[in-house]
N, C-alpha and C positions, 0 to 999 in steps of 0.2 A: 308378757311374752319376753322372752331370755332376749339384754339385747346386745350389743358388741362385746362389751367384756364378758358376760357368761359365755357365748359361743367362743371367744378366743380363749379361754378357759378351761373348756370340755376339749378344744382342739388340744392345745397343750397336755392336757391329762391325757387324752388317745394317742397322742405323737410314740410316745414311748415300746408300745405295745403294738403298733399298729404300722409304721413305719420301716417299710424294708421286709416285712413279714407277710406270711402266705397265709390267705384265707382259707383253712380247711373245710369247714363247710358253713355256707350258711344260711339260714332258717328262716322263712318267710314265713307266718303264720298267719295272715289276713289277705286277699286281696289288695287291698288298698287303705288308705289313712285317708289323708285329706282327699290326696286324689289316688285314684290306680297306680299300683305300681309298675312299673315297666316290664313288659313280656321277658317270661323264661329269666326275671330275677336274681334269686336262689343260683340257678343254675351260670348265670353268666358272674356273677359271684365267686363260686366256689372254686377254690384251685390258685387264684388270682395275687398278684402280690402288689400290696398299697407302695407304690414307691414313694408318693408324697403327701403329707396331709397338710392343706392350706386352708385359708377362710378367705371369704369375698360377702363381704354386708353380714350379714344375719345368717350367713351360710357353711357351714365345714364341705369341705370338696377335696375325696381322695381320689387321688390321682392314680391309675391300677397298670400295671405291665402290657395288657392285653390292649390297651390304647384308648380306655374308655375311662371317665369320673363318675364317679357317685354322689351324687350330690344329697346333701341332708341340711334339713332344713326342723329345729324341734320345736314349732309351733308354740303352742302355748303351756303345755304340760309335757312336752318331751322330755327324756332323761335316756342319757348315756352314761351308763355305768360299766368298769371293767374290774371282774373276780378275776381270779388265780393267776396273777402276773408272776412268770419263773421270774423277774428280777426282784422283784421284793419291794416295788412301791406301793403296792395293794394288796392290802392284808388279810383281803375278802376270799371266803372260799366259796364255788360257783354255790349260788344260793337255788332255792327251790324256784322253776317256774312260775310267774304270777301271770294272771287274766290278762293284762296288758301288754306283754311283754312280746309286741307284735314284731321284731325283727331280732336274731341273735346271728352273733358271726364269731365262733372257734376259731381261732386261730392256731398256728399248727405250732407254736411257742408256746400253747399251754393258757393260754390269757384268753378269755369270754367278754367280750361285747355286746350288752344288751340295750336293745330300744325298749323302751319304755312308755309309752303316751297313754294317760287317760283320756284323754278329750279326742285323743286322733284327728288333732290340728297339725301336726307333723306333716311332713313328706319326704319321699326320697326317690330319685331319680338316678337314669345313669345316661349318658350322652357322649359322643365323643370326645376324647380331650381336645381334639385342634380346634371344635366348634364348641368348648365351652364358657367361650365369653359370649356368644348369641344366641346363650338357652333363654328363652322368655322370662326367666326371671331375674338375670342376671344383667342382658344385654343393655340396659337401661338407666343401669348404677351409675352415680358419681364417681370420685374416687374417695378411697380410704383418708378417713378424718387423721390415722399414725401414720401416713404416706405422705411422699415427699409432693405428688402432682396435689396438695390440698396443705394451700400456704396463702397467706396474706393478700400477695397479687390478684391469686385463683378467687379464691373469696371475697373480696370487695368489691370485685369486678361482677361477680355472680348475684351479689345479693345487694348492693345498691339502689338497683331499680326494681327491687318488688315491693310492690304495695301492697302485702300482705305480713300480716302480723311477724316479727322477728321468729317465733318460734316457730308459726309453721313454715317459714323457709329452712328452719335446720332440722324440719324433720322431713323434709322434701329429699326422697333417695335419688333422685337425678341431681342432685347438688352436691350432695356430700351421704355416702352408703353406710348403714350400720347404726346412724342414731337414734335412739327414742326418748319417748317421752321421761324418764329419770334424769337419764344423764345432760340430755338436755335443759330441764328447769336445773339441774346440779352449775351449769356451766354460765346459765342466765345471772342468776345469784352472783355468782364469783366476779361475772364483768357488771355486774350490776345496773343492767338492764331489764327493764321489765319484760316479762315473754309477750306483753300485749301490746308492745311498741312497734308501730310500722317498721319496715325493714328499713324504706326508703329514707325516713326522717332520723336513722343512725348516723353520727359522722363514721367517717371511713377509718377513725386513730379508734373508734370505740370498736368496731366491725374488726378490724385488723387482730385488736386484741385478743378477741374472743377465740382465733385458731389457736395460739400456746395453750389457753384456758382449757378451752373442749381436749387438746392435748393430755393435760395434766390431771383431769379429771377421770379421762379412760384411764391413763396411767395407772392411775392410783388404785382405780376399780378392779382392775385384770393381778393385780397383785395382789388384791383384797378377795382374790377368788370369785368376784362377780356379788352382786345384788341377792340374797333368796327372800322372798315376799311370799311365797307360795309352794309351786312345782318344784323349782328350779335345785338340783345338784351339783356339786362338780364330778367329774369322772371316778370318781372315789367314793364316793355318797355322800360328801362331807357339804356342809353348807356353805357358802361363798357369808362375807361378813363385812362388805361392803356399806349395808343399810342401816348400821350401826354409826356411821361418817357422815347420812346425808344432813345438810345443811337446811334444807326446805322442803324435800319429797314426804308427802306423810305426815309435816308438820303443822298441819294445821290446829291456829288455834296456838299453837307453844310461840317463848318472845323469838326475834331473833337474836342468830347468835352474834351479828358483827358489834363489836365493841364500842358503845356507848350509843346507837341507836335507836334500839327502845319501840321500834315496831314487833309486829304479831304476823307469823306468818300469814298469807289467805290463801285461801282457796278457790279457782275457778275452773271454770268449765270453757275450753276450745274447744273445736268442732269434735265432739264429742269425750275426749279426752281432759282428766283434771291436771291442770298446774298449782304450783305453788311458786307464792314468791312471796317476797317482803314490798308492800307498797311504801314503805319508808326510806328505804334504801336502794331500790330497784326503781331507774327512773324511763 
């Protein structure tokens, strides 16, 4: 599932096209994805002008004239792709309809935004903007791991006392929104922490660390166009090339890479999810 740098990734590539410009019409083609989508859709869409487009956790959320967001959420095979941009960063000319291509939105600048999802894990919603930090899926978030409210103090103070393994408190979206399981093991490795290590039994100089880490690591990835494993495009159709850098993700079995070392990546299994780390290095 695409996780903070691809969705800040897709946002960036739609910002351009999508931002200050008027939805001409747009295209519902299914009922529903994941779940239903919200009554007269299509229609409370069309005509509408995105004045902002933002991200909160896993989520892009345009911000529309008429006083309502849309929130989109691309599940595990979603894809937002944009043909015929009048400015010339999309080279693409609007392509043929495919089976999938359960939402499109014209925009009145000549540029095509197409939803995309096989799997129709996806969703997309619209809600008021004044109440959309209290939509159910939102209302619950931490804050952003590149945000200033998700710093040192914030996080030692948050995760000292859980007695639960280190990584499943950093993949806990009440703690800190938007991380998973990649970037995650990516940022375990760098502080060199095993992801199986209680939270509570970290010192607080090794905990403190870990926010510039988890920092530098997003960083790196949202510049790197995002992670593609599978589904995953950027707004362009182009592949994100992130997973050519990772450190431990996927590595199992290969040595690792820290210098003079000499462990072998492993492989395990958390609550259902696989990690990777080096038990040589990773204490």
């Amino acid at each position: 599932m695409p996780e903070l740098p691809e969705v800040e990734t897709v946002r960036t590539g739609l910002a351009p096209v999508m931002e200050g410009q008027v939805i001409a019409k747009a295209h519902v083609n299914r009922p529903d994805l994941r779940w239903p989508f919200p009554e007269r859709m299509a229609e409370r869409l069309t005509g509408a002008r995105v004045e902002r487009l933002r991200r909160r956790s896993k989520y892009i959320l345009a911000d529309l004239d008429r006083g309502e967001t849309l929130l989109i959420h691309l599940g595990m095979s979603g894809r937002m792709t944009v043909s015929g941009d009048p400015l010339g960063r999309f080279v693409h000319d609007h392509p043929m309809p495919e089976k999938h291509d359960h939402v499109v939105f014209d925009m009145e600048n000549g540029a095509r935004i197409t939803f995309n999802d096989t799997r129709r894990f996806g969703a997309m919603d619209l809600m008021p903007t004044l109440e959309a930090d209290r939509h159910p899926l939102l209302a619950a978030l931490g804050p952003e791991p590149l945000g200033n409210a998700f710093n040192e103090a914030y996080f030692t103070a948050a995760v000292k006392t859980r007695r639960t393994p280190v990584k499943a408190a950093l993949l806990d979206q009440k703690l800190v929104a938007g991380l998973g399981n990649i970037y995650v093991c990516e940022a375990l490795y760098r502080a060199r922490i095993a992801p199986t290590r209680r939270a509570d039994r970290i010192g607080l100089p090794r905990l403190a660390a870990l926010v510039p880490i988890i920092r530098d690591v997003l960083g790196e990835a949202i510049a790197a166009g995002g992670s593609s494993l599978k589904d995953y495009r950027q707004a362009d159709g182009e592949l994100g090339y992130f997973q050519h850098s990772f450190d431990v993700y996927g590595r199992e079995g290969q040595p690792c890479r820290t210098p003079g070392c000499g462990g072998t990546i492993r492989r395990t299994v958390q609550s259902g999810r696989s990690s990777f780390h080096c038990p040589q290095c990773q204490r």
